[in-house]
C-alpha positions as a Markdown table, in Angstrom:
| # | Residue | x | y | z |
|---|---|---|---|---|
| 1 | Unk | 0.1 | -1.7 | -6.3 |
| 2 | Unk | -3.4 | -2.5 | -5.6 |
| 3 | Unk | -4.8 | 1.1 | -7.2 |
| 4 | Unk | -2.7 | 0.4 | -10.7 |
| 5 | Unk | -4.7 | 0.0 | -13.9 |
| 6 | Unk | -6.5 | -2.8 | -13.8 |
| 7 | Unk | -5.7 | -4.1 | -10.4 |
| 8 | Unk | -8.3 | -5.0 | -7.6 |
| 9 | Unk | -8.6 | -1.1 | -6.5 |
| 10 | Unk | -8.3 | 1.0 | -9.7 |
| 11 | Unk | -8.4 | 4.4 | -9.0 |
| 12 | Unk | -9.0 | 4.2 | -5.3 |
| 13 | Unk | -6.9 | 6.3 | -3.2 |
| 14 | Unk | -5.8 | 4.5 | -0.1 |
| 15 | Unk | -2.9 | 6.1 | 1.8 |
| 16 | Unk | -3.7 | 7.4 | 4.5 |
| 17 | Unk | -7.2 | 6.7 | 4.9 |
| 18 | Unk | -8.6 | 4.7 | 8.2 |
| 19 | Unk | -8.9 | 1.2 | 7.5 |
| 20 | Unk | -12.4 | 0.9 | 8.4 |
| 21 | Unk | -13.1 | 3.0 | 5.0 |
| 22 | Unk | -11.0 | 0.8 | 2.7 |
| 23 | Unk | -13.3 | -2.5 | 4.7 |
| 24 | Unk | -16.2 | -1.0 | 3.2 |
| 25 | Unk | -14.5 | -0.2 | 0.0 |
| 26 | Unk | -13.6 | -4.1 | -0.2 |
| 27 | Unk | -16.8 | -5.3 | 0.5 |
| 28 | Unk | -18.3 | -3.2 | -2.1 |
| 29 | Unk | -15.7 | -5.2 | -4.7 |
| 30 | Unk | -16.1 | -8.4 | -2.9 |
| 31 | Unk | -12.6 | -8.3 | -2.0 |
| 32 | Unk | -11.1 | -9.9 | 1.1 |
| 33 | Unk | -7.9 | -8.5 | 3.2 |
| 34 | Unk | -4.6 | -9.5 | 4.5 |
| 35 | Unk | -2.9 | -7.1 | 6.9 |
| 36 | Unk | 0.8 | -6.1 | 7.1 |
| 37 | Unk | 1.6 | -3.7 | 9.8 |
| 38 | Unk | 4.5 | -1.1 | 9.2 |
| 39 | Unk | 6.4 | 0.0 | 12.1 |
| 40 | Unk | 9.5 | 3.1 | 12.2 |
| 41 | Unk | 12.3 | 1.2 | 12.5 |
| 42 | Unk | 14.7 | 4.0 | 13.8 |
| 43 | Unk | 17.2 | 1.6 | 14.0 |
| 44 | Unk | 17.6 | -0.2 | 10.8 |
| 45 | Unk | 20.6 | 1.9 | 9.1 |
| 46 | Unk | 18.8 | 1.5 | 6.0 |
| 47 | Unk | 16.3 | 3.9 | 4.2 |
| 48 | Unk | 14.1 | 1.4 | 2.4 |
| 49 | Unk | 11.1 | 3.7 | 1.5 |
| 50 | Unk | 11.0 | 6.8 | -0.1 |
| 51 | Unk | 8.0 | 8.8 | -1.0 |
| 52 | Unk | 8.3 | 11.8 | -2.7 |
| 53 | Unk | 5.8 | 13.6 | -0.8 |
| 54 | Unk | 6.1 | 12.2 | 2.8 |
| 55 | Unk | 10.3 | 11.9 | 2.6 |
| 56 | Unk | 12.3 | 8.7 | 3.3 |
| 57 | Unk | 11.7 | 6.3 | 5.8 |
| 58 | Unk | 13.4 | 3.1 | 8.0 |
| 59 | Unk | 10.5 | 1.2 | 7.9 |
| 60 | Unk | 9.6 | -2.2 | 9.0 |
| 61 | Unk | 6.9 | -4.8 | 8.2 |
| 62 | Unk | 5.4 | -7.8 | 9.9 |
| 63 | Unk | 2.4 | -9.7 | 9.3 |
| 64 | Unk | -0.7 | -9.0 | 11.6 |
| 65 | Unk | -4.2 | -10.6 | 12.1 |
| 66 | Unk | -7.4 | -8.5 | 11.2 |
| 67 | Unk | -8.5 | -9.0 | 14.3 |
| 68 | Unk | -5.6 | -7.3 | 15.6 |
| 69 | Unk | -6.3 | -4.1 | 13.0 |
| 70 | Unk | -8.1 | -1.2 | 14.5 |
| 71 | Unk | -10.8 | 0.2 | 12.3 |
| 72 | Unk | -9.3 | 4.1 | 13.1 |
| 73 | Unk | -5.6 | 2.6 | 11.8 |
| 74 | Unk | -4.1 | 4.2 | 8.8 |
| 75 | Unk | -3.5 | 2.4 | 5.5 |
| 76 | Unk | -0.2 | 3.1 | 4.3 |
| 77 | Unk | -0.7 | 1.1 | 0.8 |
| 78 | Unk | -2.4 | -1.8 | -1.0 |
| 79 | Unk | -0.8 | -4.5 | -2.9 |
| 80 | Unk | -2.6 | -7.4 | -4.9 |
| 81 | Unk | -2.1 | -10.1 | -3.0 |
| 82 | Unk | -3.5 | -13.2 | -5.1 |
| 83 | Unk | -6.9 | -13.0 | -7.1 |
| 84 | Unk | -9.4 | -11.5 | -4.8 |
| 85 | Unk | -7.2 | -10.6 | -2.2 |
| 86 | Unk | -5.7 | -7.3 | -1.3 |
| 87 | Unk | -2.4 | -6.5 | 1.5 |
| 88 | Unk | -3.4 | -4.0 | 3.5 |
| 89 | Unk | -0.1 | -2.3 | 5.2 |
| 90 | Unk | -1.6 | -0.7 | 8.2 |
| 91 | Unk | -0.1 | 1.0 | 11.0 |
| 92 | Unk | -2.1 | 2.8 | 14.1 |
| 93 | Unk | -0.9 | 6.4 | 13.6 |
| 94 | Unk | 1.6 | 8.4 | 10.9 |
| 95 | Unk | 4.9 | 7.0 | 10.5 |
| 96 | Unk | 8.0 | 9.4 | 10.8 |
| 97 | Unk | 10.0 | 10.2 | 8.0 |
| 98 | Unk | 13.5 | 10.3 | 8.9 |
| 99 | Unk | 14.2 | 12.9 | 6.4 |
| 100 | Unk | 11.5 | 15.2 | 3.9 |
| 101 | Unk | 12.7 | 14.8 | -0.3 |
């Protein structure tokens, strides 16, 4: 993840904060963005996340333009991307677990 030791966003919490924070967090590091959006996928019969605080998940993910990211959206997590580039998974509101761990 992005927030590892030594990655782009060491020790900055992300999840769950609205992306227009974690824009001026990247500016400050003179960092650019990429944007993934994460979607419930209540029909995928797979659980392919699961948090051990927010529970398990059928999630999907699908590329999405900045343009197309509302500053009030939530950032789920942060991946390195390449150098100076972070992946933003986004998604407008709080995603459903599909069961609590």
């Amino acid at each position: 993840m992005a927030t590892d030791s030594g990655e782009m966003l060491q020790g900055v919490t992300v999840e769950d904060r609205r992306v227009r924070e974690l824009r001026a967090e990247l500016r400050r590091r003179g960092l650019k963005a990429v944007y993934e959006r994460v979607r419930d996928d209540p029909g995928n019969p797979d659980i392919n996340h699961i948090d051990g605080i927010r529970g398990a998940f059928h999630l999907t993910y699908e590329p999405v333009g900045a343009v197309d990211v509302g500053d009030d959206w939530l950032v789920w997590q942060a991946w390195s991307y390449r150098e100076g580039v972070v992946r933003l998974q986004v998604t407008p509101g709080p995603l459903r677990p599909i069961a609590r761990h």
